[in-house]
N, C-alpha and C positions, 0 to 999 in steps of 0.2 A: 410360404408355400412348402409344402410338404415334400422330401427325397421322392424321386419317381420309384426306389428300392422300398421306403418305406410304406408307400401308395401299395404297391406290388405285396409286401408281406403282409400289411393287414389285410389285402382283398383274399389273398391264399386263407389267413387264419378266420375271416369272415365263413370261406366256402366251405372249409373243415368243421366248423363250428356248424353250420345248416347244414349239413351230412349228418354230423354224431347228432345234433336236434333229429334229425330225421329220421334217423333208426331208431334213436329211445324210442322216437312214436311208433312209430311198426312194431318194434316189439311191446309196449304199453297198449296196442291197437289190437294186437294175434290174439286173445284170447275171448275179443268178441268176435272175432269170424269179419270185422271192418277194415277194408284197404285204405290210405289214406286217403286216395284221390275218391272213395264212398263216404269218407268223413267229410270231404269238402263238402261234396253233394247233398249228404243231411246237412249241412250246416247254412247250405246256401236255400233249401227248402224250405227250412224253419226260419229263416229271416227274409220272407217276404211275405206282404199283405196280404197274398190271394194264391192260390197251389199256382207255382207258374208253369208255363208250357217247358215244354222240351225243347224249344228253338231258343230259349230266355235263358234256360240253364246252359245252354251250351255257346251263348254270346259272355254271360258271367265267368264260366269257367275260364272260357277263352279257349274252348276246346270245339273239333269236328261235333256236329251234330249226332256221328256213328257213336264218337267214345260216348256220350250219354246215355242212348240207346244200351249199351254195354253197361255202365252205372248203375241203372234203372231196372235194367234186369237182374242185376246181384243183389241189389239190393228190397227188390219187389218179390225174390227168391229168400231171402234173409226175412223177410216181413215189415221191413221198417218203411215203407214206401207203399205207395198204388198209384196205377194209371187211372185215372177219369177221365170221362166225353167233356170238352169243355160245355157248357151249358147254351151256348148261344153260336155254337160253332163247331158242327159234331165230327169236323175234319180235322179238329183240332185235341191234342191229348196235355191234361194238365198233369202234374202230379202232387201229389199230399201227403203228408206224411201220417202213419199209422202212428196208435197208442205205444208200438213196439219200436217205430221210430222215437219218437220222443223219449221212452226207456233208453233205448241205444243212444241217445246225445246228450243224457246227464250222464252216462257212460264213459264216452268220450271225450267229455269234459274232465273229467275223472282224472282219465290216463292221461291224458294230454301234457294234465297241472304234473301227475306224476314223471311224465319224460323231462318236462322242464326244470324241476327239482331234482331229477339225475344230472343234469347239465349244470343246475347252476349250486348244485349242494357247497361246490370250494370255496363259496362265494360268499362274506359277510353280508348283513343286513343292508351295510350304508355302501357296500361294493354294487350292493344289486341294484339300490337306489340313484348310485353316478352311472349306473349300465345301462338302464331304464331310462335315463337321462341324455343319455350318448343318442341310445335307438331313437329315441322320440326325435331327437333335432334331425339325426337319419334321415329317418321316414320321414318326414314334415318338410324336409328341403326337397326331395325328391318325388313330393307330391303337388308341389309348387310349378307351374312352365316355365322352362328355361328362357 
């Protein structure tokens, strides 16, 4: 079992580490005019079956129904989005993404790889492969129920 100091210091150097992640992307992100939380948004758009409603994005995100509304409008203002009548439920709005979305998410894709090769440039080949390694057991325990 691990020092409770040492528990403490990797969780500090974890949350420093998704901070400086997080600003490479806003600055890798500022010169398409995309906020990150707009990047989720296209990115949660384009990975679904069917344009989803507005009550769907904003259970995915895990955010108020308002901030999507807010999303949707930046982004249906940027061009990368539109509102549609659902087709079988005209009280219902889905959304889709434009030719100019899809543009703006091989974009984002782009910058993304770019922030994370700011972050991990110090980094050898086979460092990145045992880090990749680490994350994976990470995420895979803690997507597990306790």
């Amino acid at each position: 079992m691990p020092e409770p100091e040492t528990s403490g210091l990797l969780a500090e150097q974890l949350l420093q580490l998704t901070r400086k992640l997080h600003r490479a992307q806003k600055r890798h992100l500022e010169p398409l005019g995309i906020t990150p939380a707009q990047s989720r948004l296209l990115r949660t758009v384009a990975h679904t079956d069917e344009p989803p409603r507005m009550a769907d994005l904003a259970r995915r995100l895990d955010v108020v129904p308002r901030a999507v509304t807010t999303l949707v409008d930046a982004l249906e203002s940027h061009g990368s989005v539109r509102r549609m009548p659902d087709p079988t439920n005209r009280r219902v709005i889905r959304v889709e993404l434009t030719d100019t979305g899809r543009s703006t998410l091989r974009a984002l894709r782009e910058a993304r790889r770019s922030a994370a090769e700011d972050i991990l440039a110090p980094l050898s080949a086979e460092q990145r492969e045992t880090l990749g390694g680490l994350l994976d057991t990470l995420s895979t325990a803690h997507d597990r129920p306790c």
